[in-house]
C-alpha positions in Angstrom: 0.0 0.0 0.0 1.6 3.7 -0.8 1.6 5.7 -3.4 2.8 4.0 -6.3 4.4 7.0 -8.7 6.6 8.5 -5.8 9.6 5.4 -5.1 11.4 5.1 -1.2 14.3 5.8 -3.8 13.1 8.9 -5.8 11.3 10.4 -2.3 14.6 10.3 -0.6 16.6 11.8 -3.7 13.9 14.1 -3.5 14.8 15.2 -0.5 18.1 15.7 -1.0 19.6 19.4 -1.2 20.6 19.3 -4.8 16.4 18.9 -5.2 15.5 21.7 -3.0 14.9 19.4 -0.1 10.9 19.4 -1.3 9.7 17.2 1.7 12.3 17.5 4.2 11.0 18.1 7.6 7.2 18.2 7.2 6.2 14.6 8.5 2.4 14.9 7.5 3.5 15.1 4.3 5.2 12.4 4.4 2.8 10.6 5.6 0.1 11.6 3.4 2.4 10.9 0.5 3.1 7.2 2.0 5.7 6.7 -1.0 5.4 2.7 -1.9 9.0 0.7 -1.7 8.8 -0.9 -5.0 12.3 -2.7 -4.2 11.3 -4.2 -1.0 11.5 -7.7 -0.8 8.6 -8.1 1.7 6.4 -5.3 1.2 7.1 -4.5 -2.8 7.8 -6.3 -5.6 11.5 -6.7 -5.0 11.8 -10.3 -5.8 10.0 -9.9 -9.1 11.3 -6.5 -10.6 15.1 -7.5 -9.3 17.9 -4.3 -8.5 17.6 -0.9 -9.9 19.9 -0.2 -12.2 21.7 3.3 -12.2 19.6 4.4 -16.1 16.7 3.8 -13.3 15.6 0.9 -15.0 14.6 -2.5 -13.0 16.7 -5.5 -14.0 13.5 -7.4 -14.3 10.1 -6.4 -14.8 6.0 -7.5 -14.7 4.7 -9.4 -18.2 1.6 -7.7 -17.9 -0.2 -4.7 -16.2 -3.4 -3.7 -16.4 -5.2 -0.6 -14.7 -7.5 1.8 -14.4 -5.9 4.8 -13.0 -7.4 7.7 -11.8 -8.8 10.7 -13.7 -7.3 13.6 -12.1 -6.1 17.3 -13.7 -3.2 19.1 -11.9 -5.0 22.1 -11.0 -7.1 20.2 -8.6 -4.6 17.9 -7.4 -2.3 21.3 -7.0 -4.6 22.6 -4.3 -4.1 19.7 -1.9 -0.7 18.5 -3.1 1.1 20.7 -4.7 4.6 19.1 -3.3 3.6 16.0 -5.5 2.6 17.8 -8.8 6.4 19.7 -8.3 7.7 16.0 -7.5 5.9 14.7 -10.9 7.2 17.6 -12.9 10.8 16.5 -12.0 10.7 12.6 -12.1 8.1 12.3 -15.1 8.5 13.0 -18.7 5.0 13.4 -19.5 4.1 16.0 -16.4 7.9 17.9 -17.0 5.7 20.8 -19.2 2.8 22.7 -18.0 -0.7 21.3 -17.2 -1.6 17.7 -17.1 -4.2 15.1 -16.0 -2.4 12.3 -13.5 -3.1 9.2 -15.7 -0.8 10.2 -18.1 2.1 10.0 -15.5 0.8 6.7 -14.2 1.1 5.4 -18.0 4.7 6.2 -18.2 5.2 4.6 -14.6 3.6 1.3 -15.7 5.8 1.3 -18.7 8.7 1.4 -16.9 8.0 -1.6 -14.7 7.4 -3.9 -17.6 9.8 -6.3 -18.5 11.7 -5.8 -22.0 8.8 -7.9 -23.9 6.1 -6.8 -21.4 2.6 -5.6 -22.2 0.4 -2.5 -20.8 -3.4 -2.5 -20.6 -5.1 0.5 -19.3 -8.4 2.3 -19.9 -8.1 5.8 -19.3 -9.5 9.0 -21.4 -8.3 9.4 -25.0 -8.1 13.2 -24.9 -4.2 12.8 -24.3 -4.2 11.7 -27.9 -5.1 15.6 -28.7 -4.7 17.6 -25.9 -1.5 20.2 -25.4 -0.9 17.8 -22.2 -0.6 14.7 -23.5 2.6 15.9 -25.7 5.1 14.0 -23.1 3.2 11.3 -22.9 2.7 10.5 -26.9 6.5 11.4 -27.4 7.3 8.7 -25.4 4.6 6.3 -27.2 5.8 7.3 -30.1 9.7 7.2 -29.4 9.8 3.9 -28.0 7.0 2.4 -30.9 5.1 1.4 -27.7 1.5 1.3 -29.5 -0.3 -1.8 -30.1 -3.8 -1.3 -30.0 -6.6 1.5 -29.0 -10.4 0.1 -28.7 -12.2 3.6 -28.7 -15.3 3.7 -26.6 -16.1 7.3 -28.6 -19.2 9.3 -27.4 -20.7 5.8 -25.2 -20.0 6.6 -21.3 -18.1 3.0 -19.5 -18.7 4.0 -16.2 -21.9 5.4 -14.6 -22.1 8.9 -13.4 -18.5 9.7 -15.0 -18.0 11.4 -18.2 -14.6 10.9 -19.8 -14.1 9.6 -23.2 -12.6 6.3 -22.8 -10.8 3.9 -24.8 -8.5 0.8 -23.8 -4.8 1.4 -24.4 -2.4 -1.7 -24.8 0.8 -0.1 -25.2 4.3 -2.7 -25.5 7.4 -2.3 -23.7 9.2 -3.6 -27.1 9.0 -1.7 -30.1 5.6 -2.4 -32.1 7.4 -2.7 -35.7 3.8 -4.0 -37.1 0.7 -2.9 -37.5 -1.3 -1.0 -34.9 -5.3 -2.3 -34.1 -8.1 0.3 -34.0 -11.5 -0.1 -33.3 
């Protein structure tokens, strides 16, 4: 249990001077931010993702993820933890330039924790695909040749009483040299 896109390892680097020393000293926000220990043995996934390597990568890696993560914009998640949207700015790619919504930085953390021939599946809004904020993201999509398949919900509503636009994203650790599948 913790939150799973701020590491024991990037909180304490965090901390560090060179970083401005972000959370030093305030223990209810650490607390609050309850960063998970994704090398732990016991209360991680240390024994399946293996050492960190110093490019930040793990030496292993999951086959498979798939989520739903949450649906939040940075201007509301600024109001009540601002420390976290200044800690996503440094540590993520796709939240390092102006606004964003928080599932785009929990994509590029699930990419990272795949293994080399791993696979992502997540359903999460498709406005990224457009939006001025979901530049980092799509560079990194597009870089890496990540994209397998989008299955575009369009204009029908997947969960009751929300009202994103939705579509299931599987996205490939290893370069997609092939075709990609719409529907």
């Amino acid at each position: 249990c913790g939150n799973s896109l701020i590491s024991h390892d990037d909180f304490e680097c965090y901390l560090s001077e060179k970083f401005g020393g972000l959370f030093r000293g305030d223990e209810d926000v650490r607390f609050r931010i309850n960063r998970f220990d994704w090398g732990s043995r016991t209360k991680g996934f240390g024994r399946i993702l293996g050492k960190l390597g110093e490019n930040g990568k793990w030496e292993n890696g999951f086959d498979c993820v798939v989520g739903n993560p949450p649906y939040i914009r940075v201007q509301e998640l600024n109001e009540w933890a601002p420390d976290e949207c200044e800690f996503y700015k440094w540590k993520y790619t796709s939240a390092a330039k102006g606004n964003y919504d928080i599932y785009v930085v929990f994509a590029e953390r699930c990419l990272n924790l795949l293994t080399s021939d791993g696979t992502l599946g997540l359903i999460m809004p498709h406005k990224f695909w457009q939006a001025k904020y979901g530049e980092g993201l799509r560079k990194i999509i597009a870089d890496g040749k990540h994209l397998k398949s989008v299955v575009d919900f369009a204009h029908h509503q997947v969960f009751e009483g929300a009202t994103p636009y939705t579509a299931i994203h599987i996205l490939s650790r290893a370069p997609n040299l092939g075709r990609i599948d719409y529907a």
